[in-house]
C-alpha positions as CSV (number, residue, x, y, z in Angstrom):
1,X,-3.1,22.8,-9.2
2,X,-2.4,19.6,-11.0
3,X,-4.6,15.8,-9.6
4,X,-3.9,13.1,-9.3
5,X,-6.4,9.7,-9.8
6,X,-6.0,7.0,-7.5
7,X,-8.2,3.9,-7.5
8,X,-8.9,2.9,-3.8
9,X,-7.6,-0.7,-2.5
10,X,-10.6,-1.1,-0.4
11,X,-13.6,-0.5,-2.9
12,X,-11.7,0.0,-6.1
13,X,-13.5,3.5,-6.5
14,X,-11.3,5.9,-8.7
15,X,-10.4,8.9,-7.1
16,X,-9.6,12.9,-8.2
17,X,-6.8,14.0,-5.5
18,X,-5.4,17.3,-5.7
19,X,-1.2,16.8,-6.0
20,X,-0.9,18.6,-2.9
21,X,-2.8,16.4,-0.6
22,X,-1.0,13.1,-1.7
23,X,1.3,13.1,1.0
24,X,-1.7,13.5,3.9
25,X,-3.4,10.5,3.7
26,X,-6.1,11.1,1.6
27,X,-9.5,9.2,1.9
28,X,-11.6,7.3,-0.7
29,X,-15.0,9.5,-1.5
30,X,-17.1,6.4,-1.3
31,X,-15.6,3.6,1.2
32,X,-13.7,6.4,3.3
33,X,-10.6,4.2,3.1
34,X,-7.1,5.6,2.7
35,X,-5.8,5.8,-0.5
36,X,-2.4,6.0,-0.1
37,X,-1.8,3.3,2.9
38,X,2.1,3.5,4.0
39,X,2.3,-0.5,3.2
40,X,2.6,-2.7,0.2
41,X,-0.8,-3.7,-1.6
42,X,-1.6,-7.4,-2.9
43,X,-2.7,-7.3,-6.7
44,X,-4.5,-10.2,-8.8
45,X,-4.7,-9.7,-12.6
46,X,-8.1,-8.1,-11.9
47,X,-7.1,-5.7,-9.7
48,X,-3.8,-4.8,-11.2
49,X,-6.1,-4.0,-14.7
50,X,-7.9,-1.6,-12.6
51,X,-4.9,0.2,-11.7
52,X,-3.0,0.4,-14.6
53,X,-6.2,1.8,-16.4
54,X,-7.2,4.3,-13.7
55,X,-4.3,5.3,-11.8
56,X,-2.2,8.1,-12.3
57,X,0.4,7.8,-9.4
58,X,3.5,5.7,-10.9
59,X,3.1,1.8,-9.7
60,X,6.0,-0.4,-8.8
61,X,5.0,-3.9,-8.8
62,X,7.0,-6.6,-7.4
63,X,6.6,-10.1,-9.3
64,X,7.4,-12.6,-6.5
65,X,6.7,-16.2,-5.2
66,X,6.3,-17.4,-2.0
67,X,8.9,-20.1,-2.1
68,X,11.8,-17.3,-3.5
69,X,14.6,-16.8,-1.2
70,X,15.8,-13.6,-2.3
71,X,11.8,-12.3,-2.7
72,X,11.3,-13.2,1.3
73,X,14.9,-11.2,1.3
74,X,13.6,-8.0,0.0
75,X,10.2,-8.7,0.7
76,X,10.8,-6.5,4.2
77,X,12.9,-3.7,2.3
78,X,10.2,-3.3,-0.1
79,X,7.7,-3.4,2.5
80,X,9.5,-0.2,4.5
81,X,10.0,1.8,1.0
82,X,6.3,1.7,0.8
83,X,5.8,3.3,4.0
84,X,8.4,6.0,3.0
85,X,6.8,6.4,-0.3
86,X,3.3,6.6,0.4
87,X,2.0,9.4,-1.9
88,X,4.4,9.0,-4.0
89,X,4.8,5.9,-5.7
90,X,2.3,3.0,-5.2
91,X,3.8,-0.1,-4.5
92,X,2.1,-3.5,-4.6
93,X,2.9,-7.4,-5.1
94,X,2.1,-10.0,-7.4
95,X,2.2,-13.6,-6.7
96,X,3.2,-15.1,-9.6
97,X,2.2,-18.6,-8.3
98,X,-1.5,-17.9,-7.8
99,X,-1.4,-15.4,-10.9
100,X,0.6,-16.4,-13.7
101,X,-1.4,-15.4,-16.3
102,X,-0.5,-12.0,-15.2
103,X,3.2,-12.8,-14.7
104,X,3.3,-14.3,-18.6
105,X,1.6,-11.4,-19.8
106,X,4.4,-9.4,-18.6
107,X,7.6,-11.9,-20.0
108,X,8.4,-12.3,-16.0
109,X,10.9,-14.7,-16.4
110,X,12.8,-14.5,-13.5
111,X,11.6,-13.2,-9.7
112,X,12.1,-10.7,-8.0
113,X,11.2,-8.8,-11.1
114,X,10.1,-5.0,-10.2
115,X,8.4,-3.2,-12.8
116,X,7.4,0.4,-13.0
117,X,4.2,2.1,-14.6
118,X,3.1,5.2,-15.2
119,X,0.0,5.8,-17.1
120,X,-0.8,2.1,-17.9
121,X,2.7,1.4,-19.5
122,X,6.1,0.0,-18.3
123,X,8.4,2.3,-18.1
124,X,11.3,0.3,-16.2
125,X,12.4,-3.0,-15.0
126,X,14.6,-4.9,-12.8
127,X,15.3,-8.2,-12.2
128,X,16.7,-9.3,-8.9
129,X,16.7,-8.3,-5.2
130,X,17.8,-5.3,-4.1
131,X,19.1,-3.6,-0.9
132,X,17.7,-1.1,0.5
133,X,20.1,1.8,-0.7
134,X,19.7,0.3,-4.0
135,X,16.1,0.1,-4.0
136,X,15.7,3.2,-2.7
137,X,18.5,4.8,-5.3
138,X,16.0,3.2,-8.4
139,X,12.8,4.1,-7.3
140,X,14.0,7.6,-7.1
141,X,14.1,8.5,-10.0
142,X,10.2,7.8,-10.7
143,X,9.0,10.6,-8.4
């Protein structure tokens, strides 16, 4: 039976998850908080390190900014894939505002930008809002 490790948003305490249980709402061992919440979590350059180092799950960040039309667009849509992806695919947002030391470290030159990792390293991108279908049509292929 192949795991999974997960780092919980709540405590940041990395977790060993059988692949089997992903999709049940697995709890954190030391905070008892759910690992896999069916909504998107907020990352800061700290806390986005501690995923890409400890996570196994595939992550899909969104680089956005709070005065972005088409990021409050497909903030919703991004916000209900979560939900349908929980287990799956983490997703998570990144203000590139309030962190763009993050957002240079990643060549974000343009927002919406979604970038996917798996393992600590990129292994997509897209620039631009997306629909739903579309969204959901990408993301696809990383589960």
């Amino acid at each position: 039976m192949s795991e999974q490790f997960l780092v919980c948003p709540a405590c940041s305490a990395r977790n060993r998850v059988p692949a089997a249980r992903l999709q049940q709402a697995p709890k954190c061992g030391k905070c008892k908080a759910e690992l896999t919440p069916a909504s998107v979590l907020e990352l800061d350059g700290p806390a986005l390190d501690r995923l890409l180092v400890n996570e196994s799950l595939p992550l899909v960040l969104d680089f956005w900014a709070p005065w972005c039309g088409p990021c409050k667009m497909m903030a919703p849509i991004f916000e209900a894939a979560a939900g349908e992806l929980a287990g799956r695919l983490r997703l998570a947002k990144l203000n590139t505002e309030e962190h763009q030391q993050a957002a240079a470290r990643f060549g974000i030159r343009s927002i919406p930008t979604l970038i996917v990792f798996k393992n600590g390293k990129e292994i997509a991108r897209q620039s631009g809002a997306l629909p739903a279908g579309q969204l959901n049509q990408w993301l696809r292929q990383f589960y």
